[in-house]
N, CA, C and O of each residue as an XYZ file, in Angstrom:
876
protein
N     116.907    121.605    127.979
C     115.949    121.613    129.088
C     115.874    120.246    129.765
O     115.682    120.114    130.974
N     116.044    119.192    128.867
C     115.847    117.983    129.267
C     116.729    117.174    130.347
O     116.288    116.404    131.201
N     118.568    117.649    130.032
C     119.399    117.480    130.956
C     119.847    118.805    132.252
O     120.740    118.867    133.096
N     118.825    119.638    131.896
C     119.088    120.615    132.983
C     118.246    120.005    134.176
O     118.741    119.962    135.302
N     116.933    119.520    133.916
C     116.184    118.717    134.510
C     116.642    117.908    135.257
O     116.631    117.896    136.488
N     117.244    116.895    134.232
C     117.727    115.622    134.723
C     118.930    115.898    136.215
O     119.124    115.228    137.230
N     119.548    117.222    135.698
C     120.789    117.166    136.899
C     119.816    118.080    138.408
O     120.463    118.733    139.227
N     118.655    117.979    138.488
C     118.257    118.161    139.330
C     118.206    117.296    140.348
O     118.198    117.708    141.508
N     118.165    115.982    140.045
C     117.837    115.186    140.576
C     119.133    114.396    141.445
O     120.304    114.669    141.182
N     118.800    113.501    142.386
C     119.728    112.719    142.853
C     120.382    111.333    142.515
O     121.214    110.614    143.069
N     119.679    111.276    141.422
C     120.265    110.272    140.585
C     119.386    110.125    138.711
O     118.518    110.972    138.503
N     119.581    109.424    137.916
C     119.005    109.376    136.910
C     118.821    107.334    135.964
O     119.754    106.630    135.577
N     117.520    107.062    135.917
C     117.869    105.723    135.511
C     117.662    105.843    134.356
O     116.785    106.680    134.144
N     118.226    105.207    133.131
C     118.866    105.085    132.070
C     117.752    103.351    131.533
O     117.427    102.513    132.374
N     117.437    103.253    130.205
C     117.020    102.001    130.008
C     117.819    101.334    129.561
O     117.769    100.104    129.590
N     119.119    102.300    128.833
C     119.945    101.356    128.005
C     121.376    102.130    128.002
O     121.442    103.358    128.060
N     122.495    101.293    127.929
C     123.938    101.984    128.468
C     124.372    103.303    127.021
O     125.144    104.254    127.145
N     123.872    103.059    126.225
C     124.133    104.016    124.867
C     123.424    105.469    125.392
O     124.023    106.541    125.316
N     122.325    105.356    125.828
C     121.565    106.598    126.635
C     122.175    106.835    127.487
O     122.504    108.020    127.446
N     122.718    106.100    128.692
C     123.603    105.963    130.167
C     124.652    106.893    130.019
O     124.818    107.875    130.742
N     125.552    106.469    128.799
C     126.397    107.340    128.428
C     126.476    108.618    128.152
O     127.362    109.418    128.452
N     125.218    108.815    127.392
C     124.808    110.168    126.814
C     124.817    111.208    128.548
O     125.633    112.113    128.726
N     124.127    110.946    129.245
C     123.890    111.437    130.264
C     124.540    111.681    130.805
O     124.458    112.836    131.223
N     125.818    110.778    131.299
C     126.779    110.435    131.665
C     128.129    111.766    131.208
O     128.616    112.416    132.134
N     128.376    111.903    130.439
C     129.034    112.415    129.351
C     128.568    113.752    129.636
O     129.555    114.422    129.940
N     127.178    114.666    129.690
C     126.427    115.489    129.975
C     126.682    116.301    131.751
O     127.237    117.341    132.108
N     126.052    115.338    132.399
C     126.237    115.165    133.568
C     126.970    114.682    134.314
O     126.559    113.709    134.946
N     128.356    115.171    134.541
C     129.359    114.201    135.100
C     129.276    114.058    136.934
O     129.887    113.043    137.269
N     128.860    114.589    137.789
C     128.126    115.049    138.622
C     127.355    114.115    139.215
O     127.326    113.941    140.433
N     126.669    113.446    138.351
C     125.388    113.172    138.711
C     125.139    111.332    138.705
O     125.333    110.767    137.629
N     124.831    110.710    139.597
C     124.454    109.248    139.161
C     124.147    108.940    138.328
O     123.476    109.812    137.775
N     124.253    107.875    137.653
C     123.380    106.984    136.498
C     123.567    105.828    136.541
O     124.719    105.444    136.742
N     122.419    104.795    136.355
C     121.679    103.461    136.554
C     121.263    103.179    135.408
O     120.551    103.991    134.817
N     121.523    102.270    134.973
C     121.195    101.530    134.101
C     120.054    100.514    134.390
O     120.424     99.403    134.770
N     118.609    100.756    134.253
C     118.054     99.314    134.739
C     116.838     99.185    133.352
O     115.869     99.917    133.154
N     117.351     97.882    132.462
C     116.916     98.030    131.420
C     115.481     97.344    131.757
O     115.132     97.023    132.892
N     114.319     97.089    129.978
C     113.127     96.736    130.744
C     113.383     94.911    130.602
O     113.901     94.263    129.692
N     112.862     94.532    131.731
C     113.366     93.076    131.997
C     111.853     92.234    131.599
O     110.722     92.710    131.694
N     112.138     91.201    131.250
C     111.518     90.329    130.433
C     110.948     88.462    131.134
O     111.813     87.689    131.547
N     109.696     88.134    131.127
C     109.353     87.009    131.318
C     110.212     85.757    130.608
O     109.905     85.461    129.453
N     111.238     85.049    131.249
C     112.102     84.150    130.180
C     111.334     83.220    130.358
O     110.683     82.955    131.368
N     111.397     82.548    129.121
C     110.558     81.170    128.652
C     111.249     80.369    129.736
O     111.998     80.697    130.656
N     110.637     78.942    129.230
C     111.096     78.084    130.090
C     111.969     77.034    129.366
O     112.589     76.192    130.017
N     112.018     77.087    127.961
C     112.955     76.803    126.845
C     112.598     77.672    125.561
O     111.618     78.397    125.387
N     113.735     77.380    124.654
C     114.278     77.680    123.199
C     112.525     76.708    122.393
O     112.026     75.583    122.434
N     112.130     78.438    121.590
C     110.886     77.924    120.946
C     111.602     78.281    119.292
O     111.814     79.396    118.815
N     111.950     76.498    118.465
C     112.237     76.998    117.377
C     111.320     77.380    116.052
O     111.739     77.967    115.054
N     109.563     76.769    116.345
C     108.759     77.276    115.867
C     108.603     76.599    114.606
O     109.444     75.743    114.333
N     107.713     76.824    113.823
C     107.448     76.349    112.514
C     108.240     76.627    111.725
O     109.046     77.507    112.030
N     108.333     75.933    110.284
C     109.085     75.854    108.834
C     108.488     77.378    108.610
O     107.701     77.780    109.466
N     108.855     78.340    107.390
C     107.808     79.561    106.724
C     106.869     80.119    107.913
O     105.707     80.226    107.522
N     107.040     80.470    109.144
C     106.567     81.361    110.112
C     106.825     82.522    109.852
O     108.056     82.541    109.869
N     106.528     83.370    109.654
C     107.346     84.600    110.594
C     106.397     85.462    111.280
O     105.183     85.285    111.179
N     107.023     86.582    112.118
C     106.096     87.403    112.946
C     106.994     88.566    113.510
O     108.049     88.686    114.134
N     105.758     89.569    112.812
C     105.930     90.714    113.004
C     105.101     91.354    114.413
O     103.871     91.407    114.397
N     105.770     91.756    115.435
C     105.171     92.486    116.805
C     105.334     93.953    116.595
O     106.414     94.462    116.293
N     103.945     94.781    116.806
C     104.618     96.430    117.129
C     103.510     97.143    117.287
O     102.464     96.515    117.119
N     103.411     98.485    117.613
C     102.559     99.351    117.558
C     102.738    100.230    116.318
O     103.564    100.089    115.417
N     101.550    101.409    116.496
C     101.705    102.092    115.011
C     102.598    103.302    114.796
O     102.806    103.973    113.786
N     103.131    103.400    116.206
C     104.450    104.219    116.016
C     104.746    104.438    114.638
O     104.226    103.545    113.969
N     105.235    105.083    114.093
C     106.043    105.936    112.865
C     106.835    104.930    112.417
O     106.678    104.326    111.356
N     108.076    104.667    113.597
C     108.810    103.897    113.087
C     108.453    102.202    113.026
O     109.322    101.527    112.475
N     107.725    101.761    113.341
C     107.310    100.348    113.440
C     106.420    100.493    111.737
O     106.379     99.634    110.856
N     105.893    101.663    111.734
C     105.204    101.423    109.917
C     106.141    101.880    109.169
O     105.790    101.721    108.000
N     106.978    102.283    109.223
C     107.922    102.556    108.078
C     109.197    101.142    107.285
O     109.778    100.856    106.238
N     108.994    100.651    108.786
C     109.891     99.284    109.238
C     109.054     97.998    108.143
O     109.392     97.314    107.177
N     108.005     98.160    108.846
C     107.407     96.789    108.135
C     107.062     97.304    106.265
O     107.042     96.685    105.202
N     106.874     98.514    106.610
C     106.404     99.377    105.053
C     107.988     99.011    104.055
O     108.016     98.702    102.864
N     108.987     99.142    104.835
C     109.727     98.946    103.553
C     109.912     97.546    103.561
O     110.253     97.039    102.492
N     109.737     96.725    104.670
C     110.100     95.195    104.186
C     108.839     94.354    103.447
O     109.029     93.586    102.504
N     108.046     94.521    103.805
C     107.112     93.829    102.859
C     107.273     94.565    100.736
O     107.089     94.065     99.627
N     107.656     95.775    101.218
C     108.408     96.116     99.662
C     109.290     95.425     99.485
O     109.043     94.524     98.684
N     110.232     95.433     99.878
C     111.718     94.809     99.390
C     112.156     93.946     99.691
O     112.879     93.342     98.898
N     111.899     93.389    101.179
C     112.437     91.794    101.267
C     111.007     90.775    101.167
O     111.057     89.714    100.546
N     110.079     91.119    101.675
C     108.970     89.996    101.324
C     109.074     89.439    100.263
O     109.181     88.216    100.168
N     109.056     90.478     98.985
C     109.055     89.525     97.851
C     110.255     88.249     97.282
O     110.162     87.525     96.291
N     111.356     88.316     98.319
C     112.249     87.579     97.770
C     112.573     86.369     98.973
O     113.586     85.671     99.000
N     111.426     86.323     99.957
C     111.301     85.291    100.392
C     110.162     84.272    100.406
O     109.866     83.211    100.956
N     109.556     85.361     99.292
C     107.913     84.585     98.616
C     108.895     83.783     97.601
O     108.446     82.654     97.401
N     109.699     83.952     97.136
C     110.031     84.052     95.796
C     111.210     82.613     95.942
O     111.552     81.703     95.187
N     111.559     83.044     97.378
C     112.319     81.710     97.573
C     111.757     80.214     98.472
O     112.003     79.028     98.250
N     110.940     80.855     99.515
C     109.731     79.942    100.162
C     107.944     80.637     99.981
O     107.221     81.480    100.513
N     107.903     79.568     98.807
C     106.283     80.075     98.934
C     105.620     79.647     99.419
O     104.583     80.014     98.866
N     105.362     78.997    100.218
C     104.850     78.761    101.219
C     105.025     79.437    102.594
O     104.485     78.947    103.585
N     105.852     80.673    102.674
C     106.296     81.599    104.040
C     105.040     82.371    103.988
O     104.592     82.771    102.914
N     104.358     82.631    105.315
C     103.432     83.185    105.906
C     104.063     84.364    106.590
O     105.292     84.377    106.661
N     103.285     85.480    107.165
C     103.977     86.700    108.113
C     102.261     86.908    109.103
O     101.102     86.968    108.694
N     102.644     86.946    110.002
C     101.326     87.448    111.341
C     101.772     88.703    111.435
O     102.968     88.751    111.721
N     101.327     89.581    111.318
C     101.491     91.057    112.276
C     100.445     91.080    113.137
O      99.274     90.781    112.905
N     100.992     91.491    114.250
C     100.166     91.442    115.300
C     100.583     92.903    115.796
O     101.607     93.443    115.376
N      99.733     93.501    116.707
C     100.030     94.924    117.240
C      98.819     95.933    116.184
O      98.271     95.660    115.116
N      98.768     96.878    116.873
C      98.081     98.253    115.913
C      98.867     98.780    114.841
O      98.471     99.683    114.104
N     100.304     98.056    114.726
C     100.897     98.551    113.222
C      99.614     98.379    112.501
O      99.043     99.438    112.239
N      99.017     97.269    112.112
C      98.219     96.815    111.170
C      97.335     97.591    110.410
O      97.044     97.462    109.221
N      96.759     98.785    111.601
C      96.075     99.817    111.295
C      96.443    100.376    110.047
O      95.766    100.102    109.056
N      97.713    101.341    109.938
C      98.281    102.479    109.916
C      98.581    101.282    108.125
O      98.545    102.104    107.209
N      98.706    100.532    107.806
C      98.773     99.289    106.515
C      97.946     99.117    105.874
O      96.980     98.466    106.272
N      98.020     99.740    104.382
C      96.998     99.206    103.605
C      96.880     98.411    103.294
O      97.416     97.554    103.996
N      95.991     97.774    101.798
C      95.948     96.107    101.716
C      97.421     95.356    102.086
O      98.509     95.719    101.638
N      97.168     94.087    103.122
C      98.616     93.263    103.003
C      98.741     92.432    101.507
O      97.806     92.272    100.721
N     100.109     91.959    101.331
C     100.508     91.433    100.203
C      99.971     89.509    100.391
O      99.464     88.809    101.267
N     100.320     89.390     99.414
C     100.076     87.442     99.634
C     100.661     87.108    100.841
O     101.650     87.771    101.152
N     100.222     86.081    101.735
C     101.505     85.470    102.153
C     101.116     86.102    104.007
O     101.153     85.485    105.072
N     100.753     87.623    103.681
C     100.696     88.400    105.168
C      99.417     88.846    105.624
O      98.589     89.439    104.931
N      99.277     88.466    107.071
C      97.876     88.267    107.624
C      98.593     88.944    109.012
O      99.485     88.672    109.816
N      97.218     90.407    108.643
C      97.146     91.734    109.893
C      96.329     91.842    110.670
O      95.371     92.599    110.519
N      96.631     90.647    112.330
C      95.576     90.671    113.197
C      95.371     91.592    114.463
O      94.747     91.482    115.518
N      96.072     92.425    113.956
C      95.435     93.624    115.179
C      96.342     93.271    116.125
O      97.401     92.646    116.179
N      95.518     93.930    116.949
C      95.782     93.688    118.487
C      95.682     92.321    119.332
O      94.596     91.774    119.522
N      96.822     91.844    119.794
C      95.895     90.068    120.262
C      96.705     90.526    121.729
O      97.711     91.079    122.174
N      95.233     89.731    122.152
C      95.406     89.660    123.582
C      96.615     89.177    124.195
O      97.324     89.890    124.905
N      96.927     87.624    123.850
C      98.205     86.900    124.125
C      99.013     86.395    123.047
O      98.652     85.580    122.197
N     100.376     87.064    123.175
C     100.957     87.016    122.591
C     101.724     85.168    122.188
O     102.147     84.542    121.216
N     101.553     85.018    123.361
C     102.411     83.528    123.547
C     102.265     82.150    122.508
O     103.196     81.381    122.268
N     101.090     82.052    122.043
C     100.950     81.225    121.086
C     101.541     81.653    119.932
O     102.146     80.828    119.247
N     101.460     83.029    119.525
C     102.147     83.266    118.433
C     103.964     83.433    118.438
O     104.775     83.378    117.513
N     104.038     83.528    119.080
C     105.657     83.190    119.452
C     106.259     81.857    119.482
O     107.286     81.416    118.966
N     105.235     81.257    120.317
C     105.789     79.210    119.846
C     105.194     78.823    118.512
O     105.185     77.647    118.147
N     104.721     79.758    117.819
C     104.465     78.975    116.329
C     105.322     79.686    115.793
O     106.023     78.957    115.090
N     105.710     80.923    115.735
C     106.868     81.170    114.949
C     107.686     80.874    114.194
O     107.506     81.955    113.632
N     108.573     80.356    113.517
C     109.663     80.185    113.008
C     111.158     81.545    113.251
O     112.167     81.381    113.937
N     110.843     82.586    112.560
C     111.287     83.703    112.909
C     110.811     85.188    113.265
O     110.205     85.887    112.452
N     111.053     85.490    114.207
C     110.459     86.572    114.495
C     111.479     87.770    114.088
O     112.656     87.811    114.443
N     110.565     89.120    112.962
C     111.554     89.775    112.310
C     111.437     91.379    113.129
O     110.362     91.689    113.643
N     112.393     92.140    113.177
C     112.453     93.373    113.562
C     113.295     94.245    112.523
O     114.478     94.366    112.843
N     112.873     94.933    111.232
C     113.359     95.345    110.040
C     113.308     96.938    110.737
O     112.738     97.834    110.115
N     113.873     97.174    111.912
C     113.765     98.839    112.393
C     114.987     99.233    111.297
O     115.944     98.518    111.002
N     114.623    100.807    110.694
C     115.653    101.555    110.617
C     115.696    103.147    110.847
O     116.203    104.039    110.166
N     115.070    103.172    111.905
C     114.602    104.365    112.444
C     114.266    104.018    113.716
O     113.736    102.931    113.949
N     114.677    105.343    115.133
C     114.011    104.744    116.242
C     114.988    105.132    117.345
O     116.080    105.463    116.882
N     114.923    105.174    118.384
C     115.709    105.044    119.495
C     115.804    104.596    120.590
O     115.235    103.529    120.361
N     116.135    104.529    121.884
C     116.420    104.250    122.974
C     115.946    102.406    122.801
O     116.222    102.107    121.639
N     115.479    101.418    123.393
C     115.604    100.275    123.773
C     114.468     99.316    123.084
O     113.332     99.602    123.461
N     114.530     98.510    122.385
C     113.653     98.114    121.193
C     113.154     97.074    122.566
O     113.833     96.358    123.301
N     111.643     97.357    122.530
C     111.317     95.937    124.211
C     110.730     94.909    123.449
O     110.352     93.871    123.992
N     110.604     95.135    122.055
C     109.644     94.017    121.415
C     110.818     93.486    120.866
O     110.484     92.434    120.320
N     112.341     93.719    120.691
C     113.320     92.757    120.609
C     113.801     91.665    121.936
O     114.171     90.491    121.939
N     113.587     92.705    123.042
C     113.902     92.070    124.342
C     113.159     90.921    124.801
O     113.700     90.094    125.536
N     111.645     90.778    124.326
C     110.412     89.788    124.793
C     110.698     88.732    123.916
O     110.588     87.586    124.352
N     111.181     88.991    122.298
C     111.573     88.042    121.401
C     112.560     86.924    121.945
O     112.306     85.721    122.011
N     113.722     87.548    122.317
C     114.748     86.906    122.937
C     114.207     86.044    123.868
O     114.125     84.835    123.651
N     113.720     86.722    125.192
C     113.311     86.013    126.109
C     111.870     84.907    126.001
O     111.244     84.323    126.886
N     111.736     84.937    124.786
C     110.443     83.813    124.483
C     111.698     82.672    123.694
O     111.117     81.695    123.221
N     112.942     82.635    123.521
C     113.330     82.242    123.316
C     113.270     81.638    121.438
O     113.193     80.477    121.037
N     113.328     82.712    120.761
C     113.305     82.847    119.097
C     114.331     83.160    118.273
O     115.279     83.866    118.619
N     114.183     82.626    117.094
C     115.020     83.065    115.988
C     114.828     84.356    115.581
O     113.756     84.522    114.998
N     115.830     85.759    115.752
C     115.457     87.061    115.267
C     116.091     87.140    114.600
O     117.260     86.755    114.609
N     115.083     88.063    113.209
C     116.221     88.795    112.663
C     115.945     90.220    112.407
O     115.059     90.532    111.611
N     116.646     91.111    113.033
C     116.842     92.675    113.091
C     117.973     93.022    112.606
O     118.865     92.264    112.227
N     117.969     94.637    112.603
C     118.907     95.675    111.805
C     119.873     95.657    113.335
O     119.862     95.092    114.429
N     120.590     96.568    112.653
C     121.653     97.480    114.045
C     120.868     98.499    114.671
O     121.166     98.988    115.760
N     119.787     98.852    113.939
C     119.081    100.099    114.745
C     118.058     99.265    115.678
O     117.906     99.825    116.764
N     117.319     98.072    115.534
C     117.060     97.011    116.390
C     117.718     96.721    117.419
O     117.155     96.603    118.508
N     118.947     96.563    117.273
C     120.501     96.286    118.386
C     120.506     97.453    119.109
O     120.729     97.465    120.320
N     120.283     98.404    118.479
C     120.948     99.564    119.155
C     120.501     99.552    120.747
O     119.430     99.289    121.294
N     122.148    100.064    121.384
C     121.583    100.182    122.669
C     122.206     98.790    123.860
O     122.595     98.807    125.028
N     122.054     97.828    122.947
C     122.582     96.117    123.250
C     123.123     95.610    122.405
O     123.014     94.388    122.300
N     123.956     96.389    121.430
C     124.578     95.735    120.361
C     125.580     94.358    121.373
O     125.442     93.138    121.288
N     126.398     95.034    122.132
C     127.478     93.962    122.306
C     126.705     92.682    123.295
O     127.363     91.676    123.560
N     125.432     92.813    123.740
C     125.166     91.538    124.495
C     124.300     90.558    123.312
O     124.280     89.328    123.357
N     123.805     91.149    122.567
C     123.069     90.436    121.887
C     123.682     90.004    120.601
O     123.180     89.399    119.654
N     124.706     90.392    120.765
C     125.923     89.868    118.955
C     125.871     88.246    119.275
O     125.859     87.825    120.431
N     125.839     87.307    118.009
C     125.778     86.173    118.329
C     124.284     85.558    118.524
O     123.920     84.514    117.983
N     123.411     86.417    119.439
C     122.156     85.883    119.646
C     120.938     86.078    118.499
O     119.844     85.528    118.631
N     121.254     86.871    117.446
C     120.536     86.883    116.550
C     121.009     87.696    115.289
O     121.885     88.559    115.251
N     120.302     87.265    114.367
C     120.719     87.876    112.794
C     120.860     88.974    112.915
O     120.439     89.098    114.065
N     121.100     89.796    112.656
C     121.774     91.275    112.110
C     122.081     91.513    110.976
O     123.062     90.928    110.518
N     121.210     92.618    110.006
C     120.938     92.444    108.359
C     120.697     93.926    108.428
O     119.879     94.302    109.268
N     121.280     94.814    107.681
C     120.480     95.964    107.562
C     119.928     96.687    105.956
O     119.332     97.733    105.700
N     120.409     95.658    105.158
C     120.295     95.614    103.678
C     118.922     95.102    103.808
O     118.766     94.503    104.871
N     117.687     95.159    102.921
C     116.712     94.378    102.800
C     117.079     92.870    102.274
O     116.877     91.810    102.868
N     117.781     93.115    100.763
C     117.904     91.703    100.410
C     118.912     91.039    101.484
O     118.577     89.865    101.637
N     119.896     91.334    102.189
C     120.382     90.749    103.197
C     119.005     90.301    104.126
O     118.527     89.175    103.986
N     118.550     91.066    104.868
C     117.461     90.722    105.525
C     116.935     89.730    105.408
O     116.844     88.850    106.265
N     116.347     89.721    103.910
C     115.447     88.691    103.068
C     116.209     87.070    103.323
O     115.574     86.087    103.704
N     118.087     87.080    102.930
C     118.232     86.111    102.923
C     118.450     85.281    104.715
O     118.013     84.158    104.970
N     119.043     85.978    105.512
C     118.707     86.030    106.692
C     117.220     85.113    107.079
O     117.147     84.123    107.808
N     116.479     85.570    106.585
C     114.985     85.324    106.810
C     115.189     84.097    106.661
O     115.310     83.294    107.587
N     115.262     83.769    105.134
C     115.371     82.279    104.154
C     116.264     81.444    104.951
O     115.708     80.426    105.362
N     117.458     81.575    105.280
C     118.378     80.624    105.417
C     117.530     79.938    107.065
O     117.911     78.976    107.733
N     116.807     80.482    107.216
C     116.349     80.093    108.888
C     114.837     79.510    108.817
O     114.343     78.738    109.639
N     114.333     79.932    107.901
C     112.737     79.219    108.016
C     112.551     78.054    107.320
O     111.462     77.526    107.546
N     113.315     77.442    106.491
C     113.359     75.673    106.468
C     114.558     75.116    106.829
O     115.046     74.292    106.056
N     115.303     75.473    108.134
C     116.158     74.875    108.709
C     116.152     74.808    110.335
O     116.864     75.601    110.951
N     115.126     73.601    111.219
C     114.949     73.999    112.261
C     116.445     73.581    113.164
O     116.898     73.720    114.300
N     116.668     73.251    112.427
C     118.418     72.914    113.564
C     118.890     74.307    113.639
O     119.324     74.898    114.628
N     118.724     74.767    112.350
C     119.550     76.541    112.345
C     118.885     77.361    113.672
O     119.424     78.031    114.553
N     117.463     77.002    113.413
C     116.631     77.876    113.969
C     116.726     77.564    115.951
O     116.569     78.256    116.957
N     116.986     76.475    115.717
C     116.925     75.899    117.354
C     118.015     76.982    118.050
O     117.930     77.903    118.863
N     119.415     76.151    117.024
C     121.023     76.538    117.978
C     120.889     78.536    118.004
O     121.729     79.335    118.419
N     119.710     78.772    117.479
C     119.592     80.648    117.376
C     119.119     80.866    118.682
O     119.565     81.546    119.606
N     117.958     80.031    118.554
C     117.010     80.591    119.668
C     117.501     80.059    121.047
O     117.013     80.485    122.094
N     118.565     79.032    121.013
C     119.091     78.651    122.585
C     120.069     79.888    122.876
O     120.398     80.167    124.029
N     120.445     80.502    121.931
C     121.327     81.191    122.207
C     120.772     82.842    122.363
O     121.331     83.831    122.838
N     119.552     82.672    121.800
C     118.689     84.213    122.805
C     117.977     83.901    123.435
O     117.163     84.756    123.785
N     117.843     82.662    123.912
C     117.165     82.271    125.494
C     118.363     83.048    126.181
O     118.412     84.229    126.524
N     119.339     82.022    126.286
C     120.698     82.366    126.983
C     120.820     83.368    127.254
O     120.830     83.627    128.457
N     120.998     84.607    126.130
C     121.152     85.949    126.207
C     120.250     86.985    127.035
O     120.555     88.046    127.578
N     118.925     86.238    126.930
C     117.712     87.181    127.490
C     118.167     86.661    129.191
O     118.411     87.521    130.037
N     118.233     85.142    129.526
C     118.552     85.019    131.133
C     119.789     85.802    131.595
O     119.823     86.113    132.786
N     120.589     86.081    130.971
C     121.968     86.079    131.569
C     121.820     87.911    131.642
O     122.110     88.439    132.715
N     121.447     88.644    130.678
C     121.154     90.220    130.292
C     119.715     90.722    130.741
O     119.617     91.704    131.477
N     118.609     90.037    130.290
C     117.367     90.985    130.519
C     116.703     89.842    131.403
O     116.378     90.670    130.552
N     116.377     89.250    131.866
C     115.762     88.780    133.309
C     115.710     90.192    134.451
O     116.371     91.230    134.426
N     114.657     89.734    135.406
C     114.047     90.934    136.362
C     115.596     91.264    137.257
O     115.939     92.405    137.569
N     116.559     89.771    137.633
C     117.469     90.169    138.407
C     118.675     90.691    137.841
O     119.397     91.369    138.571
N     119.033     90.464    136.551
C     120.289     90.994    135.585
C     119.234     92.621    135.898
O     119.516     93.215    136.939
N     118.339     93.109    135.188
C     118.030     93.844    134.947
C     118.239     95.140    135.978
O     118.873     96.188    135.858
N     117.481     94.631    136.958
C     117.618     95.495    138.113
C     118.153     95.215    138.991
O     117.756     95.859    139.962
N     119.149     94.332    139.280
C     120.263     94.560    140.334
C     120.983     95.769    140.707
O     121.391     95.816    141.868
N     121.247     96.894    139.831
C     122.379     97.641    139.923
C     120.750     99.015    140.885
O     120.923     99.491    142.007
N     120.013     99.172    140.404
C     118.916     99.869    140.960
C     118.582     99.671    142.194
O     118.444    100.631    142.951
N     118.357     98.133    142.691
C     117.832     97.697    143.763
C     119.186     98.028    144.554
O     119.120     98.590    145.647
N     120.437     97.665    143.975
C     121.770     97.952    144.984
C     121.390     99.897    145.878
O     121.383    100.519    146.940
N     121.186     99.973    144.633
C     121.070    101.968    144.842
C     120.192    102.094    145.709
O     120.522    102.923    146.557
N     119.286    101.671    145.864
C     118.008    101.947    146.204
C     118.306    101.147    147.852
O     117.946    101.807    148.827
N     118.741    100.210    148.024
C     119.125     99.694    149.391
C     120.250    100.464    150.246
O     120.294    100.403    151.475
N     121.578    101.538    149.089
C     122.300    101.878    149.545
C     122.174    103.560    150.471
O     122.894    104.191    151.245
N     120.773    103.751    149.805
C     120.084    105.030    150.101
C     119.549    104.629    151.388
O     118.867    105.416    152.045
């Protein structure tokens, strides 16, 4: 029903080229645009505190299942290796979380995000469930941070964002991922210049929607 729909139309925009395709592939017929969601870029690379980390999300399913298995399985082995590592969750995940463990502090909903992003150290995205365009990976980048996410995090932007951040889909991988970056701010810097980079050059308002605005002028 969904692509019978879709080929009604005179064109179709897409958030991410893995979906683009799908459609694409479906609908051969029919336009498709890619105009992903585009992002406020910092004004530099924020490498953030020693033992930061920060968790962003809502209480979506998959955002509690995400943080539900990492505070099981990798938290403890980066307590275990920096005890002194802290975790913020921020977002209405927090809700949907029973007691947090040592170490992790669940503040809801915050108004502005921005302070907690320049204190950071690493900002983590443990998705393994989920689809179409992760935007709380995209804002990470473009605040200019050390990430570390799965492939199901990637998904969607695997090939622009390779290079710009960790990629772990093991927990204890994850875990060490985590470690090797939160008492090393040189590590953490040459990461986050390089998903500044990635967020200007890929998700900025004009990368983003150029190919839309072309369409939309050519109409």
């Amino acid at each position: 029903d969904e692509f019978r729909l879709l080929g009604m139309t005179d064109g179709v925009i897409a958030i991410q080229a893995e979906e683009a395709a799908k459609v694409r592939a479906r609908l051969p017929s029919s336009r498709v645009i890619v105009a992903q969601h585009a992002a406020a870029i910092s004004a530099k690379a924020q490498p953030g505190s020693d033992d930061a980390l920060l968790f962003v999300g809502s209480s979506a399913p998959a955002n509690v299942a995400a943080l539900e298995r990492f505070l099981r399985e990798s938290w403890p082995a980066i307590r275990a290796a920096r005890p002194n590592a802290q975790l913020k969750v921020a977002g209405s995940v927090g809700r949907a979380m029973g007691a947090a463990p040592e170490g992790v502090a669940m503040l809801g909903v915050v108004g502005d995000l921005a302070p907690l992003y320049a204190e950071a150290g690493v900002v983590i995205s443990p998705l393994y469930t989920g689809s179409g365009l992760k935007i709380k990976l995209i804002e990470a980048l473009a605040a200019g941070k050390a990430v570390v996410g799965t492939s199901v995090t990637a998904q969607g932007v695997e090939d622009v964002v390779r290079g710009a951040m960790v990629i772990a889909d093991e927990p204890a991988a994850f875990a060490r991922g985590c470690i090797e970056l939160l008492g090393d701010r040189g590590k953490r810097g040459a990461l986050a210049e390089k998903a500044l980079a990635c967020a200007c050059d890929h998700f900025s308002a004009d990368a983003c929607f150029r190919e839309f605005v072309m369409a939309i002028k050519g109409a």
